[in-house]
C-alpha positions in Angstrom: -9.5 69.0 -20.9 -11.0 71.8 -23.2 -8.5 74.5 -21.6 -5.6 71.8 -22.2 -6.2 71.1 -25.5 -6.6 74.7 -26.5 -3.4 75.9 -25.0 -0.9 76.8 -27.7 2.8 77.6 -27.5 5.0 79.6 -30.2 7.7 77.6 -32.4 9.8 80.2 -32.0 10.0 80.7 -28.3 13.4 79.4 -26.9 12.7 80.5 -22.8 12.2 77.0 -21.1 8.7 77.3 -19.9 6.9 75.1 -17.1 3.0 73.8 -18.4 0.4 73.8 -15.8 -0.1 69.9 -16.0 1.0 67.2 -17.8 0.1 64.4 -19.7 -0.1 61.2 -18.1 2.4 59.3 -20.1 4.4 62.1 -19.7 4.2 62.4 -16.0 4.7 57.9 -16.0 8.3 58.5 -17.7 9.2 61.4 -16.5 9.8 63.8 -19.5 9.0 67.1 -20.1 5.6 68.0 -21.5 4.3 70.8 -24.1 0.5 70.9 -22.5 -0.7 69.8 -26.0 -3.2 67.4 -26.8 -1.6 65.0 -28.4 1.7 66.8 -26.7 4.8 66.4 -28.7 6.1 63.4 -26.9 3.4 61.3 -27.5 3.0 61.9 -31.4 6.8 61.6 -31.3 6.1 57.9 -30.0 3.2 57.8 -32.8 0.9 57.2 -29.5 -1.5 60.1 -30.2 -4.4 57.9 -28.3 -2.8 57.1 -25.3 -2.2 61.2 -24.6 -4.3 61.8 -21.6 -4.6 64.4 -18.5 -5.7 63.4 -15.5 -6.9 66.0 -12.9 -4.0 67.6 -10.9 -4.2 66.3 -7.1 -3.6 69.4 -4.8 -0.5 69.1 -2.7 -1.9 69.1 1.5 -0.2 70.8 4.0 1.4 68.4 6.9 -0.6 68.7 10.1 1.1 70.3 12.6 -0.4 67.4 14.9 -0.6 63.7 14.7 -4.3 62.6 14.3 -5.7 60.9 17.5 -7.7 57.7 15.7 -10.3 56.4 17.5 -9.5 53.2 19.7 -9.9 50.0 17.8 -10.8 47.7 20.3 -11.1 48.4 24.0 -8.8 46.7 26.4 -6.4 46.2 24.0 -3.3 48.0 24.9 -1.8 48.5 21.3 -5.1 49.2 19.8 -4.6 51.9 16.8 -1.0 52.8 17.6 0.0 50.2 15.4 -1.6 51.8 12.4 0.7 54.7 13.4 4.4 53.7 13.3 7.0 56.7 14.0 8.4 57.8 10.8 12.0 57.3 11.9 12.3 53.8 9.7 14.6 53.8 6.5 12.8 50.8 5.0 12.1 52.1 1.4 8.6 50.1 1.4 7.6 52.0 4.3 8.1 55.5 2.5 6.3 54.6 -0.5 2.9 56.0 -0.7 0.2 55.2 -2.8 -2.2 58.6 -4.1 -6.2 57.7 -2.7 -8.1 59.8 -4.6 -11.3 62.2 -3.7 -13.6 60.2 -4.9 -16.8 62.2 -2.9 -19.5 62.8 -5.2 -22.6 65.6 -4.8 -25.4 63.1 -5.7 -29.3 63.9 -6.5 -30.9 61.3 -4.0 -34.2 61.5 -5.4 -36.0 58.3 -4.8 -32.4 56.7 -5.3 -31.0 58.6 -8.5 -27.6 58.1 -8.8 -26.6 61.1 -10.9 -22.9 62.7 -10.2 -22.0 66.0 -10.4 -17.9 66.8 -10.5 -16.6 69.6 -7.8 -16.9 72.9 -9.7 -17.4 76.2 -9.1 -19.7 77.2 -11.9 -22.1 74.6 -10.9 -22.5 75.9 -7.3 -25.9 77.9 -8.7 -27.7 74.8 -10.2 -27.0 72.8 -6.5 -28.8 74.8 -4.5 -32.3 72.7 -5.8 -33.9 70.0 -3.5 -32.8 66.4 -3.6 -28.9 67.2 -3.4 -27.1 65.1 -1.0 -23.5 64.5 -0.3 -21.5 61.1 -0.8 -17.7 60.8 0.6 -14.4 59.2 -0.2 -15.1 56.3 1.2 -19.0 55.2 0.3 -19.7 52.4 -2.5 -21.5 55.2 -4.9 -18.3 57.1 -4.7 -16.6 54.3 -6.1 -18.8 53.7 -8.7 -18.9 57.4 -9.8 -14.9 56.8 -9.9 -15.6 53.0 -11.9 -17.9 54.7 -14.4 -15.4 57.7 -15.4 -12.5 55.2 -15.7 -14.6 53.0 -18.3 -16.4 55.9 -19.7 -12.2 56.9 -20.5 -10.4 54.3 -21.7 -13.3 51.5 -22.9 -16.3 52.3 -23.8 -18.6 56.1 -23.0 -22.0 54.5 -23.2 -21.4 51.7 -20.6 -23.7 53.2 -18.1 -25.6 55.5 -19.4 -28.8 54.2 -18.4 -27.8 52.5 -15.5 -27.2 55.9 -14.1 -30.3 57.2 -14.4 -33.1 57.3 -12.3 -34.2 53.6 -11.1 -38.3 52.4 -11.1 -39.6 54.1 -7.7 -42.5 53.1 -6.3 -43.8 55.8 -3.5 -44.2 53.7 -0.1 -47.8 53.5 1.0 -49.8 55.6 3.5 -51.7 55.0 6.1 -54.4 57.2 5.9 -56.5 56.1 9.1 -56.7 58.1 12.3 -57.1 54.6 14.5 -53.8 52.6 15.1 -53.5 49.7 12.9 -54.9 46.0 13.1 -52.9 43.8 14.5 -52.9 40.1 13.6 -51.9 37.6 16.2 -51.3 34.5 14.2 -48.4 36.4 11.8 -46.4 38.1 15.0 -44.3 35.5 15.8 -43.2 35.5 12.1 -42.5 38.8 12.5 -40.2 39.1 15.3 -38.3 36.6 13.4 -37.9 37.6 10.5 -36.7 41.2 12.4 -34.2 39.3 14.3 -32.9 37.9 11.2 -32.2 41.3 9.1 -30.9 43.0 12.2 -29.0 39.9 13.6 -24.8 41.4 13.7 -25.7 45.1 13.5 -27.9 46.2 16.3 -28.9 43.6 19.8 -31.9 45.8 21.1 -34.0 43.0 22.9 -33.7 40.4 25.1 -34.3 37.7 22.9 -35.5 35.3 25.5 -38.2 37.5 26.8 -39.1 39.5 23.8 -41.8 37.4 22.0 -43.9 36.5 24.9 -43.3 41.0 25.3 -44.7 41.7 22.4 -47.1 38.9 22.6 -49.0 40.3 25.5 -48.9 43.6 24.2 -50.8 43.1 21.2 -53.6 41.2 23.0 -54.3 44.3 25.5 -57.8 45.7 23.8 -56.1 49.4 24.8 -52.9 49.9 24.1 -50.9 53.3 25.1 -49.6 55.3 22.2 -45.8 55.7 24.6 -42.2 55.4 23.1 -43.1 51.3 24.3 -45.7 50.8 22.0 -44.1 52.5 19.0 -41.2 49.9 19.6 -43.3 46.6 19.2 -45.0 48.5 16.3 -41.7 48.9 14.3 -40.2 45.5 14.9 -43.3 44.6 13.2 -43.1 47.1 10.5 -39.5 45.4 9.6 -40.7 42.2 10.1 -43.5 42.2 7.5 -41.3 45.1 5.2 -40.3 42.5 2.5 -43.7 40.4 2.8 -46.5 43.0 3.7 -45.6 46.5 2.4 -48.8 47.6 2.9 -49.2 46.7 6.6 -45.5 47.2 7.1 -45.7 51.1 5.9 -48.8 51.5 8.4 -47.5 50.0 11.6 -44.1 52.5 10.6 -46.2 56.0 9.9 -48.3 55.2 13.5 -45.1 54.3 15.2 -43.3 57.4 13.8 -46.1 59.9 14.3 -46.1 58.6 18.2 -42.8 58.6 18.3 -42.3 62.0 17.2 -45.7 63.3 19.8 -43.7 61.4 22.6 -40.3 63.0 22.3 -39.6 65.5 24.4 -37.5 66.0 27.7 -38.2 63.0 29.1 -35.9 60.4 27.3 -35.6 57.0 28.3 -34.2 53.6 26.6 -37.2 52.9 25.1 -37.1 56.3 23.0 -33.7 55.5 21.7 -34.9 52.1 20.6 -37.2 53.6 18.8 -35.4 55.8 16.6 -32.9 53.2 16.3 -35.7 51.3 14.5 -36.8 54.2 12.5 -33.5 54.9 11.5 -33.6 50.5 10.5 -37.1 50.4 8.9 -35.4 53.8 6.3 -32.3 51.7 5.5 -34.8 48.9 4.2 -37.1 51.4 1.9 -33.9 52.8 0.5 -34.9 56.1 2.4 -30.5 56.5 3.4 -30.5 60.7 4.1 -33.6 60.2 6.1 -32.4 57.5 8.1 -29.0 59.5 8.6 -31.4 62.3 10.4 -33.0 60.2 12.6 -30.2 58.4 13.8 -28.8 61.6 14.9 -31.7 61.8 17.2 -31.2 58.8 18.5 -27.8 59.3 19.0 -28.3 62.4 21.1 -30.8 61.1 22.9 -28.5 58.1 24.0 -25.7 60.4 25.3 -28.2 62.9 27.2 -29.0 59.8 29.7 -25.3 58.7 29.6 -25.4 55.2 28.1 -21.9 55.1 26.4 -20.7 55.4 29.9 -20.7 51.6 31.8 -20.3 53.0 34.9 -23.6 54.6 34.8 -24.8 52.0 33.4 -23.8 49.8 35.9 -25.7 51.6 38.6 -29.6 50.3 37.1 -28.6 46.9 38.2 -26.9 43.5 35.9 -30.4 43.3 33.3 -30.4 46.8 32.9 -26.5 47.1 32.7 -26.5 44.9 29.5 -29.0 46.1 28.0 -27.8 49.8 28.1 -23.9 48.0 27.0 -25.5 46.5 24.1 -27.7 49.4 23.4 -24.6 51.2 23.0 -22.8 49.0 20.9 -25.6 48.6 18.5 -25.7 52.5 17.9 -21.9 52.6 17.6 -22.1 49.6 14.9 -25.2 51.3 13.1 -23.7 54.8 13.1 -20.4 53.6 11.5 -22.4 51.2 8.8 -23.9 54.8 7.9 -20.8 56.4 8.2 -19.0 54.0 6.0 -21.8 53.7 3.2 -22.3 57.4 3.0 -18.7 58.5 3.4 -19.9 61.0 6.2 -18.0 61.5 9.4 -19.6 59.6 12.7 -22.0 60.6 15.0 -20.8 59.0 17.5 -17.5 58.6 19.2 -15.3 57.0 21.5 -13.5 59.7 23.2 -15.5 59.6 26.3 -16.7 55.8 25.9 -16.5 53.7 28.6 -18.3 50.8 26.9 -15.9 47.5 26.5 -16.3 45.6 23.2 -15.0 43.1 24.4 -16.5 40.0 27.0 -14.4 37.3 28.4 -15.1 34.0 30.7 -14.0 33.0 33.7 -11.6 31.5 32.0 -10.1 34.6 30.2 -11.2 33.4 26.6 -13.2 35.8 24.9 -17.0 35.0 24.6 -19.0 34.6 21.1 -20.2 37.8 20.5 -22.0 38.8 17.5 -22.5 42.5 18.1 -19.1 42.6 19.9 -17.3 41.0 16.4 -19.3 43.4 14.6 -18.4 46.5 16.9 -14.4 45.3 17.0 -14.3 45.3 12.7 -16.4 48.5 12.0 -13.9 50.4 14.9 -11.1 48.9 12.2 -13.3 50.3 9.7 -13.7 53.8 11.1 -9.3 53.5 11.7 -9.2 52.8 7.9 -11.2 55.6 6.5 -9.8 58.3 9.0 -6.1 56.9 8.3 -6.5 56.3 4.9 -9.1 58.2 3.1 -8.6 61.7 4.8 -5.0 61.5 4.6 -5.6 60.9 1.0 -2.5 59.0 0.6 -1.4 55.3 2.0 1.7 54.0 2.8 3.1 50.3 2.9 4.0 50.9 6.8 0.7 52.5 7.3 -1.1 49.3 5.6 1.0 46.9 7.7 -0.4 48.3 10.6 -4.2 48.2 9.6 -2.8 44.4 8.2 -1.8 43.7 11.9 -5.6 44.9 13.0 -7.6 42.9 10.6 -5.3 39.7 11.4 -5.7 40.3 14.7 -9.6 40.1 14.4 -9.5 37.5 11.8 -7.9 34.6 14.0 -10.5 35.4 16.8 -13.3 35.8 14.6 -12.8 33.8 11.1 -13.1 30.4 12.0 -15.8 31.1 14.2 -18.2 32.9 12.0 -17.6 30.5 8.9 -18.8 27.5 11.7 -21.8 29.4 12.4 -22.5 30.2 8.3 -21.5 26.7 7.2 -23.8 24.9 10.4 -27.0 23.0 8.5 -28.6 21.6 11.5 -32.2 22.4 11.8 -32.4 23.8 14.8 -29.8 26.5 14.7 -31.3 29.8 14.9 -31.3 31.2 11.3 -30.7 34.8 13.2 -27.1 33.7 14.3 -26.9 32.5 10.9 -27.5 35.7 9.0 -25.8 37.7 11.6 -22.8 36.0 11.2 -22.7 36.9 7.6 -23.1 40.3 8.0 -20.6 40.7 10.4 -18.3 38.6 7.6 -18.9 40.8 5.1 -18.3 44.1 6.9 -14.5 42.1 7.7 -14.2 41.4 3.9 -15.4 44.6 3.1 -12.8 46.3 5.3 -10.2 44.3 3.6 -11.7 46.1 0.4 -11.1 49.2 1.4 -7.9 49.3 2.3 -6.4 47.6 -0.7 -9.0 49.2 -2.7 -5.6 52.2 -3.9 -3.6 49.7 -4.7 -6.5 47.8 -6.5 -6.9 51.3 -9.2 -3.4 51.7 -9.5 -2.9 48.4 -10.8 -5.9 48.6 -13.1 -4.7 51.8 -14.1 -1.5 50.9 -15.1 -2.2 47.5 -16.5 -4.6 49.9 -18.6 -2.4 52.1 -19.6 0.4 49.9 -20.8 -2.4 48.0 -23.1 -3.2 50.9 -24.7 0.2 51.7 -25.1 1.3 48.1 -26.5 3.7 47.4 -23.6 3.5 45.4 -20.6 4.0 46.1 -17.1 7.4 45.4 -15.3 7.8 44.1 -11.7 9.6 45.4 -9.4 9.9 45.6 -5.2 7.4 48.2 -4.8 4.7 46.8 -7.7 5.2 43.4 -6.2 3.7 44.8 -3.5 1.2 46.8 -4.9 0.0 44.1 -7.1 -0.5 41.9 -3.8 -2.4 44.7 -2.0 -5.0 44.4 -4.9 -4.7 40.8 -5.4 -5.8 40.9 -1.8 -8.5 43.2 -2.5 -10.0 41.1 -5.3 -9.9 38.2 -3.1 -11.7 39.6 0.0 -14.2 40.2 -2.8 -14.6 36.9 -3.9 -14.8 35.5 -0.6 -17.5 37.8 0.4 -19.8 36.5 -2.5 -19.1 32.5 -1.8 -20.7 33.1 1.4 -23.6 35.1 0.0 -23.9 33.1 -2.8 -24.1 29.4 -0.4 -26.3 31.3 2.0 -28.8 32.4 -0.6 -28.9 29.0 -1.7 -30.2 28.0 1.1 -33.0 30.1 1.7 -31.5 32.5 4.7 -31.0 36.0 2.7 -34.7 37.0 2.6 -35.8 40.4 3.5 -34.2 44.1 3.7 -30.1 44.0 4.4 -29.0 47.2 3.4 -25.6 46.1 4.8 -24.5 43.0 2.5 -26.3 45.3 -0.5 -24.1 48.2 0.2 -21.2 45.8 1.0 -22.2 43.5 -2.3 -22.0 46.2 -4.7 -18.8 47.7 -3.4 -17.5 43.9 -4.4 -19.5 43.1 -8.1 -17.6 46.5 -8.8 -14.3 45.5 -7.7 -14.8 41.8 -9.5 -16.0 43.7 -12.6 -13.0 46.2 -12.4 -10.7 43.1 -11.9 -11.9 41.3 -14.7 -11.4 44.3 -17.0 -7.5 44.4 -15.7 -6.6 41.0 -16.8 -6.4 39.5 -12.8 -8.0 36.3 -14.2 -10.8 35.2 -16.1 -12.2 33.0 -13.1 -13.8 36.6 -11.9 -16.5 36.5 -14.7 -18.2 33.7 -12.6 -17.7 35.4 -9.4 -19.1 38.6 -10.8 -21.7 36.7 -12.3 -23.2 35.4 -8.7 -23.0 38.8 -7.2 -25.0 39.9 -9.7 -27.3 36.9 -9.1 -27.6 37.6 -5.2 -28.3 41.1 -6.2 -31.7 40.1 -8.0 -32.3 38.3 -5.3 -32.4 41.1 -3.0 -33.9 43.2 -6.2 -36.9 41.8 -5.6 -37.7 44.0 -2.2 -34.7 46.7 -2.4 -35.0 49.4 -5.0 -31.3 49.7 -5.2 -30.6 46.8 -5.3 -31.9 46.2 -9.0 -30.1 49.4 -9.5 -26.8 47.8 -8.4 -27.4 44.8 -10.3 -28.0 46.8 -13.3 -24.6 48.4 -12.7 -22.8 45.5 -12.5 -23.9 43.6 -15.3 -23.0 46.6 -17.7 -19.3 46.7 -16.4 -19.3 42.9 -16.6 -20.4 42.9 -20.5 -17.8 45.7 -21.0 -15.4 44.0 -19.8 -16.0 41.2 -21.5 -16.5 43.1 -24.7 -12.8 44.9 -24.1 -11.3 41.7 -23.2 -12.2 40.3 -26.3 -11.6 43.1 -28.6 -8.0 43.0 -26.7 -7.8 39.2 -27.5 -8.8 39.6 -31.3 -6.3 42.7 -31.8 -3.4 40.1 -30.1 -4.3 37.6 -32.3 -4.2 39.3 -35.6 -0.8 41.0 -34.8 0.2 37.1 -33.9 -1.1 35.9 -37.5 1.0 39.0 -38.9 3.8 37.5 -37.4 3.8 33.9 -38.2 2.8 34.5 -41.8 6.1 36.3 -42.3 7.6 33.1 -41.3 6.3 30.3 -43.4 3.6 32.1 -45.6 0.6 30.9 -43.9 -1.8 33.9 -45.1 -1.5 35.6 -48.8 -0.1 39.6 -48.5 -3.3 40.5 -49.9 -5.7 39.0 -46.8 -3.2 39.9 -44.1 -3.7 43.6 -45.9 -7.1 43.1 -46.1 -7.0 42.3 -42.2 -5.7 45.4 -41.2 -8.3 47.6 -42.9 -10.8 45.7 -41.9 -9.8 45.5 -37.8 -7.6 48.7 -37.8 -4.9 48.7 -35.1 -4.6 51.4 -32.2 -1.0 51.3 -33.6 -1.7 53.1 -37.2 1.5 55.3 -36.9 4.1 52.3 -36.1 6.1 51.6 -38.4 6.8 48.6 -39.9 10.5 48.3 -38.5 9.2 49.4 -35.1 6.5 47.2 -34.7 9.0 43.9 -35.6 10.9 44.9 -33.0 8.0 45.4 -30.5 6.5 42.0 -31.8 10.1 40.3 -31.5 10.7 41.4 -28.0 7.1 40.6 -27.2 7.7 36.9 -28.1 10.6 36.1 -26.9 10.1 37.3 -23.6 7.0 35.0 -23.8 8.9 32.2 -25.3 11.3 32.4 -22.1 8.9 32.6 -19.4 7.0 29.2 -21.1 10.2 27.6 -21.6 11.4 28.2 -17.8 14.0 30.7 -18.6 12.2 33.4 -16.6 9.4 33.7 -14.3 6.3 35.0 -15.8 5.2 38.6 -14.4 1.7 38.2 -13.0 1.1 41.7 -14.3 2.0 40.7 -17.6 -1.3 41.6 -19.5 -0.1 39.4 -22.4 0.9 36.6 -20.6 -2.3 36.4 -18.4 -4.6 37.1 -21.0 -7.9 34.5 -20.4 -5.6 33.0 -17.5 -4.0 31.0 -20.3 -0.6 31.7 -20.1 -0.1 28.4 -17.9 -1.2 25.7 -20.2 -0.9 27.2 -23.6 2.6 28.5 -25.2 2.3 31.5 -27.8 3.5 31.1 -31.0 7.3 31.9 -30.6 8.8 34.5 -33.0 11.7 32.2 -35.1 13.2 35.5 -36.5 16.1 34.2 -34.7 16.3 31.6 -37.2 18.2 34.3 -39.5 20.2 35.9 -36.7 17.2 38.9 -36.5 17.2 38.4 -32.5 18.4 40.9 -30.1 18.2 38.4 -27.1 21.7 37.6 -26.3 20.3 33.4 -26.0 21.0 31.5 -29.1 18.6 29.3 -30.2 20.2 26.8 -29.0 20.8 27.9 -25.6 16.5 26.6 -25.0 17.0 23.0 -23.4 13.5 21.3 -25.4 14.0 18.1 -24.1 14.3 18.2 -20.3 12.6 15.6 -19.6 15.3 13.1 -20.9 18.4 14.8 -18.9 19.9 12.6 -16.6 21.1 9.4 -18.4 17.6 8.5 -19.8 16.5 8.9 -16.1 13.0 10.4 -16.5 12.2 12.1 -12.9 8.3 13.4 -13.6 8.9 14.6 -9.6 9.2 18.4 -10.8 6.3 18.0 -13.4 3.5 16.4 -11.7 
């Protein structure tokens, strides 16, 4: 911005010369730009404010090859292909593209600080200190990062600036003791539950009908081996008393690691992969991501050096065994895209040389309730979205069809089904199926997210930009679709809270979910963002229970109370620009009407303006009447029926009003001042008593 505004130009040089970048209302109406700051054009227009420059996105080279994506779903014949249509269609929709920008962020992770630093060169010297992590396009801090510059731009600087900062940490305890832990009998079979509960729809590990009398009987030997076994039962435990027992849980997790660790070497079995698996779990639930992401990767090595995302191989240990090395599978592939997805980091795992179906049918051909199998089939979607979308940077409306298709696809299998399980009250439904069901909800909501999420920001970038510039937004083809793209966005967002919200209501959401917390924030952001673009004032209460179910989870989850910190200052600024936007509306509206009858002495409506000065200070007085006039009769004739009212209208959704309550119509056409070509007399006021006296309230009702 500093080398923008510094750049000069002679008056006196006539050789047409081409600026390195241009302003963004410049670049919006496609006029030539000095590189000034304000450039000519916009003090011109007497909009010195609205002059902005955005960072110039870097023009990618085509591949010379079409990107293989990853299969979707297996035994589906036209899994993925769909999200990539030949390029041979005309349809104008199709070619439109919609810019995704780099939002990946270098981040200090220190004990969860959320500090960003922008991609320069001249800061490469100061990164090279500890604690420096990296967060991609796709993760829910990226987003934020990319939330907090837009309000820190065009509302308010301060909004987050302590919300940024480091949050409470409290160190995790230590087991200092050389002897393995106490166990207490009488709290074990809490303890399993509670695991299956937080894990329930993103890793199947056990067989749960054989698993508590297991780890029953092993905690009653008197000697217990320290083997890649015993570690196992010791970390269910350590997540099953993480959000009750800290102090026990931290114990059981440091023995089971430090056996773990003595234990791995050459000889790798199931059991050792279950046990980093539940390293990499016990992390996620201390807010520990980067060291989680390192021991998954063990895990994940260890799972391919004894073949088990191959079924055949599977296959040969017998049916039990079979399964459980399926499912084992399926839970690493679901677990290594979560991190994947979170952390904007590419996969450990892949399905190139997967054999491993995710799907299971009956005799009858119907596919079988799954959990871990609805969870796989949406986070391979997932994976599809971020390699289509956020690494080709750009997305297209035939593109987003095809991932449309996908998620449809997956919704009229799964849907229904998981809303039975969430919505079921009987007592003896297992709360596990419950919760798991949820999470594999939200991941499908949150993969709705992120696809729409572009054409969420270019709404709320436009709709912002046309405020600040005292316009409003037209509506065309291609913003119609846009604008339903992040209507759907907003929506999947909403959606994703009800559940949360009914569920914690009822007492299910207790303990460590890193999942629905990542997934959460990613929507109180996009709720918060929504609000501030005028989408409807019905978010405020949808943003206000995310927030609520983030301090519920605050209570155990570190970033969680960051999160919910977060979200509450982008709901207040929103609320603060909405109403600052409302107030500037209505004192141009009071200008207006007491031209008309006189309603407010010159002297006050003088007074007015210096006391709430206008972002329009250069306007003059004829331009302004003519904005005002336009303004109001456009409104007059959507109210009226003469016109459908634009949804992206900012003025005409403004508090989701613009349905029941009429603005005050500009009568300047009372003394021929209008430049509508509809008389006055052309409005029909009395429809209701067209028709012979007939009154039909049919059309009204």
């Amino acid at each position: 911005m500093e080398d923008v505004s510094v750049r000069q130009t002679s008056p006196h040089t006539y050789v047409r010369t081409r600026v390195a970048n241009a302003c963004d209302s410049c670049k919006a109406r496609k006029v030539k730009c000095d590189g000034k700051l304000p450039c000519g054009y916009c003090l011109r227009r007497q909009r010195p404010s609205t002059c902005r420059y955005s960072p110039q996105q870097r023009r990618r080279a085509p591949a010379p090859t079409p990107r293989t994506p990853s299969p979707s779903v297996h035994n589906g014949p036209a899994r993925q292909s769909e999200t990539r249509q030949s390029g041979s269609t005309n349809d104008p929709l199709a070619e439109e593209e919609t810019e995704v920008p780099r939002e990946a962020r270098l981040l200090c992770d220190a004990q969860g600080k959320l500090s960003s630093f922008p991609f320069c060169h001249r800061l490469l010297p100061r990164l090279t200190g500890d604690h420096v992590v990296f967060i991609g396009d796709c993760a829910p801090l990226s987003f934020f990062q990319t939330v907090r510059q837009l309000v820190n731009t065009r509302v308010d600087p301060q909004v987050f600036a302590h919300q940024s900062e480091n949050p409470p940490f409290r160190p995790p305890a230590h087991y200092s003791g050389n002897d393995e832990p106490s166990l207490h009998l009488a709290t074990i079979p809490r303890a399993t539950s509670t695991y299956h509960a937080v894990t329930s729809g993103l890793v199947d590990l056990f067989d749960r009908a054989h698993f508590v009398d297991e780890v029953g009987a092993w905690a009653q030997q008197t000697h217990r081996l320290q083997d890649a076994s015993s570690a196992t039962f010791y970390l269910v435990l350590a997540i099953g008393y993480q959000s009750t027992e800290e102090d026990r849980a931290s114990a059981y997790f440091e023995y089971a690691r430090n056996i773990a660790l003595a234990n791995l070497s050459g000889n790798i079995n199931v059991p050792t992969i279950q046990t980093f698996i539940l390293v990499t779990l016990y992390m996620l639930g201390s807010c520990q991501m980067n060291g989680a992401f390192l021991f998954f990767g063990i895990a994940v090595r260890a799972a391919y050096s004894i073949g088990i995302h191959r079924t055949e191989i599977n296959g040969r240990f017998g049916p039990e065994i079979h399964r459980q090395r399926d499912r084992l599978w399926k839970s690493l592939r679901v677990l290594d895209l979560f991190l994947s997805t979170s952390m904007g980091r590419p996969p450990a795992t892949s399905d190139v040389d997967c054999t491993v179906p995710y799907r299971a049918s009956n005799d009858g051909g119907q596919e079988t309730f799954d959990l871990l199998n609805a969870s796989a089939q949406i986070f391979l979607i997932t994976e599809g979205i971020v390699v289509e979308v956020y690494s080709r940077k750009k997305v297209s409306y035939q593109l987003t069809e095809g991932i449309s298709r996908q998620l449809r696809d997956w919704s009229l299998r799964w849907l229904q089904k998981l809303k039975d399980v969430v919505s079921a009250s009987s007592a003896e439904d297992d709360p596990s199926k419950i919760t798991g069901a949820c999470q594999v909800l939200c991941s499908y909501y949150y993969a709705v997210i992120l696809v729409s999420r572009p054409f969420l920001m270019y709404e709320l970038h436009k709709r912002l930009t046309d405020s600040s510039a005292g316009g409003s937004v037209g509506k065309t083809g291609l913003v119609s679709g846009k604008s339903k793209l992040a209507d759907a966005c907003i929506d999947a967002a909403s959606f994703m809270v009800d559940i949360l919200v009914g569920l914690t209501e009822r007492g299910y959401l207790n303990g460590h979910m890193p999942l629905i917390v990542s997934w959460l924030f990613a929507s109180s952001l996009i709720l918060g963002i929504g609000l501030l673009g005028s989408f409807g004032r019905i978010l405020e209460k949808y943003t206000r229970n995310s927030i609520m179910v983030l301090e519920h989870f605050a209570k155990n989850d570190v970033h969680a109370a960051q999160y919910s910190l977060i979200a509450k200052s982008l709901l207040n600024a929103a609320l603060d620009y909405l109403e600052k936007k409302e107030l500037q509306e209505r004192i141009q509206r009071t200008e207006s009407s007491s031209q008309l009858f006189g309603l407010v002495p010159r002297d006050n409506i003088e007074a007015d303006q210096i006391t709430h000065p206008s972002t329009n200070d250069h306007i003059t007085p004829a331009s302004a009447d003519r904005a005002l006039a336009t303004k109001s009769n456009n409104l007059v004739s959507g109210f009226l029926g003469l016109g459908s009212p634009s949804f992206t209208d900012v003025d005409a959704s403004f508090l989701g009003l613009s349905a029941s309550l009429p603005r005050t119509p500009d009568l300047s056409v009372l003394d021929g001042r209008n430049d509508v070509d509809h008389g006055f007399g052309d409005l029909n006021l009395f429809q209701l008593l067209d028709g012979d006296g007939h009154i039909d309230l049919g059309p009204y009702i």
